[in-house]
N, C-alpha and C positions, 0 to 999 in steps of 0.2 A: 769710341771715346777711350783715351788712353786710362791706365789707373796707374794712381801712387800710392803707398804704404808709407806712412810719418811715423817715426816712433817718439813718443816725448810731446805730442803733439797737440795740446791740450795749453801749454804756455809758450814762451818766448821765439826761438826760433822755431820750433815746431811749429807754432800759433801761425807764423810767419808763413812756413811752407806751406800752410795749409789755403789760405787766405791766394797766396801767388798761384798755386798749383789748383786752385779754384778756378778764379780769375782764368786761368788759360784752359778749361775746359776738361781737367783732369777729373774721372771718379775718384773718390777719396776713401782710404781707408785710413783711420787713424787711431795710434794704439799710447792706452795711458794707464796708469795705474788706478784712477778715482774715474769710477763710472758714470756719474753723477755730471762730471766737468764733461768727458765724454760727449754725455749725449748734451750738454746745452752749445758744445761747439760746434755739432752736429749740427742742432737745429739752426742755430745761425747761419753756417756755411748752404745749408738748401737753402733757406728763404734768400740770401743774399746773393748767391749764384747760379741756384735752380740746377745742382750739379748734384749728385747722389753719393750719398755721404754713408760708411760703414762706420760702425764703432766696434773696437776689439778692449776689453780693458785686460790687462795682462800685466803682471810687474816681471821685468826681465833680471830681475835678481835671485826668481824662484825656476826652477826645472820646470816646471807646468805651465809659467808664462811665455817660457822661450818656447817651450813645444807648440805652444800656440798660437805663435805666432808665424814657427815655420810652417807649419800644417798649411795654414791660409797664403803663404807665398807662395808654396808649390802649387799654388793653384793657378796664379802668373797674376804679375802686376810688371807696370812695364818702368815705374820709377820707384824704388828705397831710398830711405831719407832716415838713415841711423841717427837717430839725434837723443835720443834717449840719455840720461847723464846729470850727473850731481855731484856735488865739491863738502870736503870737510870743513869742518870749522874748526880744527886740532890742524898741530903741523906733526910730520913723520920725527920720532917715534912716538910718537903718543896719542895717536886714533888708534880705538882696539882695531885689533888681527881684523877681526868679524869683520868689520866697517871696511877697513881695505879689500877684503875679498870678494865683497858686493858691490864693491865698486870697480872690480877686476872682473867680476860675471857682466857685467853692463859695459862698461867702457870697451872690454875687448871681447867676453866670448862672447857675447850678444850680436856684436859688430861681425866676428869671424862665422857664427852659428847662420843668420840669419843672410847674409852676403852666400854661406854657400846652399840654402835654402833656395835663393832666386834664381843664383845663374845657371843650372841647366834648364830654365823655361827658356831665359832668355837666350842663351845659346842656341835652343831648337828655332825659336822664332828671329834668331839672327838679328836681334837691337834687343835695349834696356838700359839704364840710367840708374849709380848707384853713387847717392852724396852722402859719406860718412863724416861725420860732424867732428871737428876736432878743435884745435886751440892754438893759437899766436903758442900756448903756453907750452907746444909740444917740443918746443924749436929752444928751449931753455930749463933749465934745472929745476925743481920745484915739488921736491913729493910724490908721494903717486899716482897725484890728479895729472903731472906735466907728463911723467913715464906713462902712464897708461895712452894720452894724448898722442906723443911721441910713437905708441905702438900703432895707432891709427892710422898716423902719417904713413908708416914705412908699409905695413901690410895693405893701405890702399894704393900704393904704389906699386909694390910688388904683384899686388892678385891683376891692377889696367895691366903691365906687361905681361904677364902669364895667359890675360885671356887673346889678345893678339888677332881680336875685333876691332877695329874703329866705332862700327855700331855698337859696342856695351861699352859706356864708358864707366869708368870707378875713379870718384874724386873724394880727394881729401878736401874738406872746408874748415878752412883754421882762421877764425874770428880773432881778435882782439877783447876789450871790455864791450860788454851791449845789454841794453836799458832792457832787464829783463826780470823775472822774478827770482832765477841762480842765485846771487849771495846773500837773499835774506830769508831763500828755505834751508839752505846749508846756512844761517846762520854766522854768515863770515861779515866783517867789518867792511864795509868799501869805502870808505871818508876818507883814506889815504890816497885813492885812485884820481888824479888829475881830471878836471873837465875835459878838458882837448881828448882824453884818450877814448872817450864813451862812443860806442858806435848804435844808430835804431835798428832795429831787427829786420826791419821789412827793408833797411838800404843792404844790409848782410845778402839776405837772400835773391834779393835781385842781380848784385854783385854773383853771386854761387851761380844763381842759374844762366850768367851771360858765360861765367867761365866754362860751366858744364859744358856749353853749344859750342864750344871752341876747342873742347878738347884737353882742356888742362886737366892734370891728374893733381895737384895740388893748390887751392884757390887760397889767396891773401885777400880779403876782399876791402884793403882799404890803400892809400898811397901811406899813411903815419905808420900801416902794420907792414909793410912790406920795407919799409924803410927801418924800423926797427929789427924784423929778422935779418936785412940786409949787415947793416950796421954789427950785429948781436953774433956774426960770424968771425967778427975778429976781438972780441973781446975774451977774456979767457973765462974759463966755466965757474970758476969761483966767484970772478967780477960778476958777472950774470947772475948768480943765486943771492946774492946781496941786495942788487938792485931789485930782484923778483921781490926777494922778501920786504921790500921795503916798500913798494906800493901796491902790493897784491898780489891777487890771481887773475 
């Protein structure tokens, strides 16, 4: 029975991963900040799947929860699901320093630390599967929630070619808006965000996991989102930071 490691995995798309990567038979390891959420996801996932469910609780914003979370990758799991991730409610300059740094430990060295954690198990055992969770928002201007996304994209790009398997793939998964708990633990407005734009979690990840089997290194998982980065390539950068600013994140 294969296993996956979810990081975040306790709400929205993580809740997701977990729920799919259940469903198809996956052991589950699932790593969250509140222990408590933890094990009642836990407990669900067995009774509902009959599939064996780890809990790690860990925050990836401290030294001791990355540690520990590599510690247990090196021990091999055969799918990562970087999903871990949180948004300000301030616009750049004026989220303290502090606040952007932890969001710079999670968004990318968590992503970087924990990515090079797995891949020589999986290189020995020649396959593994590695979905780092990014954002429609990486693809456009937007503070350091879009930059940090942005780093996502490009480093999970760069690490699929560098490993120059077929069998390990590394994908970026860059969502759009989706009905999740995100902007109202960060605390951010969403009543500017159009209905048409909202995407459900479990269509996201279904979407992620057809792209994963196929090989993409960068998943859009919707036709409105890929039409929008489509489009969003000829507009100039300033136009795009306008238009961000104007109905979200």
């Amino acid at each position: 029975m294969p296993t996956a490691l979810i990081t975040g995995a306790t709400a929205g798309l993580g809740a997701a991963f977990a729920r799919r990567l259940a469903a198809d038979a996956f052991s589950l390891v699932l790593v969250a900040r509140e222990e408590s959420r933890l094990e009642g996801a836990a407990e669900q996932l067995k009774l509902r799947y009959g599939v064996s469910v780890e809990v790690l609780p860990a925050d990836l914003a401290t030294e001791e929860g990355l540690a520990a979370v590599e510690a247990r990758l090196r021990d091999g799991v055969d799918l990562l699901v970087n999903n871990a991730g949180f948004g300000h409610p301030g616009r750049f300059p004026d989220v303290p320093v502090a606040d952007e740094q932890r969001m710079l430990k999670v968004h990318c060295e968590a992503v970087l630390r924990l990515t090079l954690a797995v891949l020589p198990g999986m290189r020995r055992r020649g396959r593994g599967a590695i979905v780092n969770v990014a954002s429609v928002a990486a693809f456009f201007p937007r503070g350091t929630y879009s930059a940090s996304k942005a780093w996502v994209v490009n480093f999970s790009e760069s690490a699929a070619a560098g490993i120059r398997n077929p069998r390990i793939r590394i994908m970026a998964l860059c969502p759009g808006f989706v009905r999740t708990e995100f902007h109202e633990r960060a605390a951010i407005d969403s009543s500017s965000i159009p209905g048409f734009l909202w995407l459900e979690a479990d269509d996201v990840v279904r979407a992620a996991m057809r792209d994963l089997a196929v090989g993409k290194r960068v998943s859009i998982p919707d036709p409105r989102y890929k039409a929008v980065v489509a489009v969003g390539r000829f507009v100039p950068r300033r136009l795009q930071a306008l238009v961000a600013s104007r109905i979200g994140r």
